[in-house]
C-alpha positions in Angstrom: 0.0 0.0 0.0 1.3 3.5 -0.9 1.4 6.0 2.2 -1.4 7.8 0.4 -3.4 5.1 0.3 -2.8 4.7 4.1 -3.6 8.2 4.6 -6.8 8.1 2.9 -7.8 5.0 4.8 -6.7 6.9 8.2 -9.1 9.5 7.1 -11.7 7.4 5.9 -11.9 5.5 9.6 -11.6 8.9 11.6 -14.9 10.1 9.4 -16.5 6.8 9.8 -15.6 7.1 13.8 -16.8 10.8 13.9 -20.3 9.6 12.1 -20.3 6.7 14.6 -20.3 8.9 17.1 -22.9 11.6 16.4 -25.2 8.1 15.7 -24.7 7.3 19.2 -24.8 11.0 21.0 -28.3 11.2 18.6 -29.8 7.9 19.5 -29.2 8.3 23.4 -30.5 12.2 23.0 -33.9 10.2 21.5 -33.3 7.9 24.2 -33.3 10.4 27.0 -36.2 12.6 25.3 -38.5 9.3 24.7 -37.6 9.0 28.7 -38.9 12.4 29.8 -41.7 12.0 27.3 -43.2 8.7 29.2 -42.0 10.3 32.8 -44.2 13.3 32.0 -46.9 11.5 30.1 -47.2 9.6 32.9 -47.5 12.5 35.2 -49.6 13.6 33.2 -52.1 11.5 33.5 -53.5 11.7 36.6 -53.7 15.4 38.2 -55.4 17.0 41.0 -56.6 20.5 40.4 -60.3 22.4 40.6 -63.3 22.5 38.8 -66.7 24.3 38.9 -69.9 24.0 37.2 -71.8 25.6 34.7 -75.5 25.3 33.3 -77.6 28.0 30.7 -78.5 30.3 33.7 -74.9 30.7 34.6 -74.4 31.3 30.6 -77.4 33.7 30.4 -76.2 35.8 33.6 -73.1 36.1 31.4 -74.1 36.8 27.9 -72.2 34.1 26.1 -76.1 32.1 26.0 -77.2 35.3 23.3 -73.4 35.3 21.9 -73.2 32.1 20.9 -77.0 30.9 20.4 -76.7 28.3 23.2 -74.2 26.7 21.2 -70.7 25.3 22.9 -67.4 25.4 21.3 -67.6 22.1 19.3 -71.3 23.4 17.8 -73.5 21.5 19.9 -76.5 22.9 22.2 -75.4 22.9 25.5 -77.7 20.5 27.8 -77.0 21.7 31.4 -78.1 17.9 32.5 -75.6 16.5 29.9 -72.5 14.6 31.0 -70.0 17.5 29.5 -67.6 19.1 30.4 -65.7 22.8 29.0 -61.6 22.4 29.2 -58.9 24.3 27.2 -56.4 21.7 28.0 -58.3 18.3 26.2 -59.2 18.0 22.8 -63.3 17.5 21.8 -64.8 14.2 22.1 -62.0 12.9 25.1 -63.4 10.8 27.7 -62.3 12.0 31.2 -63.0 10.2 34.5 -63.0 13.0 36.9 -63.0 12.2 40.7 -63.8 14.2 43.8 -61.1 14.4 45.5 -63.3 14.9 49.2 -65.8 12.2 49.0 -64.2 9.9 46.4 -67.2 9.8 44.0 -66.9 10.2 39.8 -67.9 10.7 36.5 -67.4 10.2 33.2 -67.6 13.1 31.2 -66.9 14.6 27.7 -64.8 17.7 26.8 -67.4 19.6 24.4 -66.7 23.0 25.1 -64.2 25.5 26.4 -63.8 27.1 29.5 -63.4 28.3 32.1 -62.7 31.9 31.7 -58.8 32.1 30.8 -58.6 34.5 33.7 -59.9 31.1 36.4 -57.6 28.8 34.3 -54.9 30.3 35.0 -55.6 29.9 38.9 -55.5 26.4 38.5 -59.4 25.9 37.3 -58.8 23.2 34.6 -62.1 22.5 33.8 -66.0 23.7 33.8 -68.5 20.5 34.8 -72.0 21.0 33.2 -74.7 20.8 35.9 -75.4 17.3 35.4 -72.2 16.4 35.8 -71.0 18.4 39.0 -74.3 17.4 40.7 -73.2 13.4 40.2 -70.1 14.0 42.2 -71.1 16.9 44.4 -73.8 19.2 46.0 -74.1 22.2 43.4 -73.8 24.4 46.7 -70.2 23.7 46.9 -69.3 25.4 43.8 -66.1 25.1 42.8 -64.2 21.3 44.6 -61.1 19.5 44.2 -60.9 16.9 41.6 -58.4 14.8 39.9 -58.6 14.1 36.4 -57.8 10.5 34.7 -58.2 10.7 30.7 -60.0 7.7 29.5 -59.7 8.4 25.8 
């Protein structure tokens, strides 16, 4: 072999180690990322926050009843004795099993509108019960309980 053959080679297997390398420092950057991912996802999936309740009286008293013709975010009528729910944090049409934290009772709801007001969200209100809903798991006197929220689907 000529010494420039050599030296190509040498060059050749320091690229091939330097792309070997950034392969690895990439795959265990995915690996650590995928990590946090499930960690947080996992998180995630159960939290314990506060909610209130809302019905057409509550959106009548407010003016978003005559705004938005009774409709709710997704287009539907709102039904106060519906199992429904208003959340800016879960997509329309998810399944939540949301648990009072006090006396241990639940429901099943389904995240058709949005709410609360940005203003309560951002105190920690994650979501808006209709009626129905807050009465299954709670005296409507309470007004506003602790929950903790478990996404079914």
């Amino acid at each position: 072999m000529s010494y420039e053959h050599l030296q190509n080679l040498s060059q050749w297997r320091k690229t091939q180690h330097e792309e070997h390398n950034l392969v690895i420092t990439l795959v265990l950057a995915i690996s650590i990322l995928a990590i946090l991912m499930v960690i947080f996802l996992d998180l995630a999936h159960a939290q314990t926050l506060t909610a209130s309740w809302y019905s057409v009286a509550s959106c009548k008293r407010e003016g978003t009843w005559q705004k938005y013709g009774g409709r709710m975010a997704n287009g539907q009528i709102f039904n106060d004795n519906a199992l429904t729910c208003a959340s800016w944090d879960y997509k329309f049409g998810t399944r939540l099993l949301v648990k009072n934290i006090d006396n241990g009772k639940k429901v099943v709801v389904i995240v058709t509108d949005r709410g609360p007001s940005k203003k309560l969200a951002k105190k920690g209100r994650i979501i808006d019960l209709s009626k129905g809903a807050f009465s299954k798991i709670s005296n409507l006197k309470s007004g506003i309980i602790s929950i903790e929220i478990e996404v079914l689907s």
